[in-house]
N, C-alpha and C positions, 0 to 999 in steps of 0.2 A: 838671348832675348825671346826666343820661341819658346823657349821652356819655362820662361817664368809666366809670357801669357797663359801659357796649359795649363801652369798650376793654379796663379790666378782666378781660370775659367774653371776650372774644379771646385776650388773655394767655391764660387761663385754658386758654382748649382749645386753644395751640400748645403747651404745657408738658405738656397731656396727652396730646397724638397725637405728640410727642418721646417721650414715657414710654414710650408702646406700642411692641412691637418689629414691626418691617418685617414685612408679607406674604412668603413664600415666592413666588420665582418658580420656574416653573415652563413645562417642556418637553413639548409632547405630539406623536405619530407614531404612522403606523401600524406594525408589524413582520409577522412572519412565523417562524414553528416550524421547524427544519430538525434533522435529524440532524447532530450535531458530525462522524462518521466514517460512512460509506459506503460500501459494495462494490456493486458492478455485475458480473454475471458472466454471460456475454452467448459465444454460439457463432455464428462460427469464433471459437476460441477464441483471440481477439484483445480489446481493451478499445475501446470507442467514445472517440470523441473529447469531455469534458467540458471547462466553462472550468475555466482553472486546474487543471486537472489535467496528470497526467505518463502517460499508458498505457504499460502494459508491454508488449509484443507476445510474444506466445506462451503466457502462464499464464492468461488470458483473465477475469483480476482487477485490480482499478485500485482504489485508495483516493481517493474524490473528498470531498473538506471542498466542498460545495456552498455558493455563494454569488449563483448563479442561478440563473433557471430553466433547466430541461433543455433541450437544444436539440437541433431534428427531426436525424434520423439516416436518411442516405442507406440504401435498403434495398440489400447486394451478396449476391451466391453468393459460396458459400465460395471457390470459384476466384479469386474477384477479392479475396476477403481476404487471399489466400496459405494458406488451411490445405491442411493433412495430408490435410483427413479432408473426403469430400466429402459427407458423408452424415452424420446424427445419430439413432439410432434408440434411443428411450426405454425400457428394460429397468424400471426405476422412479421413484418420487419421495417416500421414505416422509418429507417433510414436509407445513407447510400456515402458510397466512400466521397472524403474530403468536405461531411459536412458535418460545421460544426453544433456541437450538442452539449448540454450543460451537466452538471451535477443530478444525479435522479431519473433523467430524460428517459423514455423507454427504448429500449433499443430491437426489443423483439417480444412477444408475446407466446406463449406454450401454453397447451392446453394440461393441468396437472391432473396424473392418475388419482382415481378416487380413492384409494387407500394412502396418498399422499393426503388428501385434500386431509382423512379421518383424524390421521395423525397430527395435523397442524392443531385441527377441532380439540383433540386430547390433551394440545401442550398448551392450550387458554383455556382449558376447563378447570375454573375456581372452585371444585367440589373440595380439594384440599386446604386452601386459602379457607374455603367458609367455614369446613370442620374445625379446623384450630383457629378461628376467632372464636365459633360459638363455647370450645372448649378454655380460651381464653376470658370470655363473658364469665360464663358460670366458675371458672376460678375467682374470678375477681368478686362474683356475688357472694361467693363461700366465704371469702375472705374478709371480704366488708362486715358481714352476718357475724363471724367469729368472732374480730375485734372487737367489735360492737359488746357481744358478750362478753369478754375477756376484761373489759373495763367493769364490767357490772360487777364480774365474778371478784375483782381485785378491792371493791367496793365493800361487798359485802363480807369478804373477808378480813376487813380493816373493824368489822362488825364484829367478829367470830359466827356470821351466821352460813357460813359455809366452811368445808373441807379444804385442808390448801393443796390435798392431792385433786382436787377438781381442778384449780387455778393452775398448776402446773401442766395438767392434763392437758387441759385448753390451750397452753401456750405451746406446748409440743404441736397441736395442729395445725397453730397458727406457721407456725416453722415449716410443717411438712407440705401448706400451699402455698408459702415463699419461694420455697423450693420447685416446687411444680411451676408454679407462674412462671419465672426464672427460664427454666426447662419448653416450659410453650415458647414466653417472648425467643428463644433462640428458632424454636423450629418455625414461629411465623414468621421472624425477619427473614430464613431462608426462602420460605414458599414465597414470600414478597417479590424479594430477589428472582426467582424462576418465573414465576409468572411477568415480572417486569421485561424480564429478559426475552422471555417469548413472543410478548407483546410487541416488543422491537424487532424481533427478527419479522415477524409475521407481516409488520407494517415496510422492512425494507424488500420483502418480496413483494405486497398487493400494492402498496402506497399506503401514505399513510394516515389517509380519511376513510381505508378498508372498514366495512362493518365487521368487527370482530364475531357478533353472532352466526352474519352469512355470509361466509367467504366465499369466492367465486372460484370457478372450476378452471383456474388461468392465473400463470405465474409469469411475471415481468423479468426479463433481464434490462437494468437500468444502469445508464452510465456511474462509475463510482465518482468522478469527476469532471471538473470542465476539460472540453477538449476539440479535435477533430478524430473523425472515422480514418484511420489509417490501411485499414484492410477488412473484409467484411468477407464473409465464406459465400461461395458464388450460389449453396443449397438452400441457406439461410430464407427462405421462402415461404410463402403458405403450404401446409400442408406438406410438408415435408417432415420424412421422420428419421431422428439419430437414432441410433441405435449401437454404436461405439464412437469410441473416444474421437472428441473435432472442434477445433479450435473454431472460435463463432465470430469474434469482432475484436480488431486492434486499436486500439484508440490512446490518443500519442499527445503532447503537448509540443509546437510547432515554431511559439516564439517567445523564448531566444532560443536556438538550436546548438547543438554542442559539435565541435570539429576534434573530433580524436584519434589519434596516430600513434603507433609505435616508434619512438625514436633510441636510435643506437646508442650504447651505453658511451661514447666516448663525445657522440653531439648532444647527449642527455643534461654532463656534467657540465656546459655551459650555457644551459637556457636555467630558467627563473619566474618566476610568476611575477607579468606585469610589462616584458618582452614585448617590444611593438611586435607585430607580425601583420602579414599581407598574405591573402588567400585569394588565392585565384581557382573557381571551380570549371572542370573539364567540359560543362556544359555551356559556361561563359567564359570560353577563353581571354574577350578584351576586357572583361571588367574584374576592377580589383576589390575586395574587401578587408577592410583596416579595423583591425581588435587588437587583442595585449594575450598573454597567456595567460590561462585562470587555474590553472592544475598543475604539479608536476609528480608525477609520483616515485617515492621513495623509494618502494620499493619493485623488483624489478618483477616481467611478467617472468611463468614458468618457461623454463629451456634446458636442454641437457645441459652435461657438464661442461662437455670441451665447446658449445654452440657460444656466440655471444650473446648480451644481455639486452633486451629493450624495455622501457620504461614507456609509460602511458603520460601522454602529454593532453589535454583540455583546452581548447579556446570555444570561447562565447559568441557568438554572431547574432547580432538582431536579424527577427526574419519576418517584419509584421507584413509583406505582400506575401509569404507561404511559398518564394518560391525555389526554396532551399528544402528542398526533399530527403527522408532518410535516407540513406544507401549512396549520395552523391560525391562523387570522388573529388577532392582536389590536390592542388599543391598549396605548401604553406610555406613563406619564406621567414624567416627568424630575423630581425636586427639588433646586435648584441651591440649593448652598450661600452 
């Protein structure tokens, strides 16, 4: 009689822990706060070398999506950069970190060397633009003139009152300023193009109601986008002069902020984009923040051979109070579905 209640009572509680539905499993790792977009703006105005990144050489601006740490930076003179300008001498800096500034804003003012200023002068001087209009005019007057004749000549040979090696004559030269026209329209739509070109650059250095006649002895570094002041060089001052390579102002986009982690190849192959997760950062240990995973990446980062593998995981966090900082460490818990 005892043994059948045991079984019974077996039965009993397989039928009920069947009922009950499955524990969540669940993913934990640590991550890391990162700016989704970043500028670096660093003199000679050239871009330092980031991973993943593409530097542009000579606007001395770079958009780096950071996905590692920074990595040390050979100190050079501007000479070994290649710049223009050997010298950087601080005129102003009317910002200050954590304040937000838009597209163009000035971020600092320098006073530009005068054989800088010369050169600017020389890449908006339309002496070559004017030569090849005026040389395009007087084609085009030749050409009107010729034709003009050219019908007379065909006219009066319909007469016999002219030679028809005259009439052929004429049209050979009409040929040989189609030809040249031809030959100019190509070299003026280039000088077009350079001069246009220069115009824009000249304007994204002075601003862009600069009097192009008289430029002023002072070049802007302006924000390339909206954003906030992330780090700002403590020299960055009046009157202050560079004189080798130094990164000048960070300016970082803050919301929505990116949480990214390395996770182990074997908790890799069960996360998925879209993953509730819950993030809790070291600085706020009682408060929780609820997102999804927005990245998972394929493939894996570099490691030796016999090391195991990690992949790069992405989650999104709204951060419109700013008070999710880059560099913030937390924990991330995963709930797999």
């Amino acid at each position: 009689m005892t043994d059948m209640k045991t079984l019974f009572g077996l039965a009993a509680a397989l039928l009920l822990a069947a009922a009950l539905p499955a524990s969540a499993e669940t993913v934990s790792f640590q991550g890391k706060a990162y700016c989704p977009i970043r500028y670096d703006i660093n003199w000679p105005f050239s871009a330092k070398t980031q991973v993943k990144s593409a530097p542009t050489q000579g606007s001395g601006i770079t958009a780096n999506v950071y996905e590692m740490p920074k990595e040390s930076v050979e100190e050079k003179s501007a000479a070994d950069m290649g710049s223009d300008m050997r010298r950087l001498r601080i005129i102003g800096a009317p910002v200050q970190i954590g304040q937000h500034v838009v597209e163009d804003q000035v971020l600092a003012t320098y006073e530009l060397p005068l054989e800088n200023l010369m050169a600017e002068k020389q890449l908006l001087s339309r002496h070559e633009l004017n030569g090849l209009e005026h040389a395009m005019a007087m084609v085009q007057l030749q050409l009107s003139t010729i034709q003009n004749r050219q019908r007379e000549l065909e006219n009066m040979a319909a007469n016999q009152s002219v030679a028809a090696n005259e009439v052929s004559n004429n049209a050979r030269d009409i040929e040989n300023l189609l030809l040249q026209r031809d030959y100019l329209e190509e070299k003026l739509e280039l000088a077009r193009q350079r001069y246009d070109n220069s115009v824009l650059l000249t304007q994204s250095k002075f601003g862009k109601d600069v009097d192009l006649k008289n430029l002023p002895r002072r070049g802007y570094v302006r924000a390339p986008t909206e954003g906030y002041i992330l780090w700002l060089n403590s020299s960055l001052v009046p009157g202050m002069v560079f004189t080798k390579q130094a990164p000048l102002v960070s300016i970082g986009k803050l919301d929505p902020i990116i949480v990214r982690a390395s996770v182990h190849e074997i908790a890799m192959q069960k996360l998925k984009v879209g993953d509730p997760a819950t993030v809790v950062f070291n600085a706020w240990p009682g408060e929780k923040f609820q997102t999804t995973i927005s990245k998972v990446d394929y493939v894996a980062q570099p490691a030796m051979l016999q090391q195991p593998s990690f992949y790069l995981i992405e989650l999104t966090l709204p951060n419109p109070d700013l008070r999710i900082k880059e560099g913030m460490r937390c924990e991330v818990v995963v709930d797999l579905h």
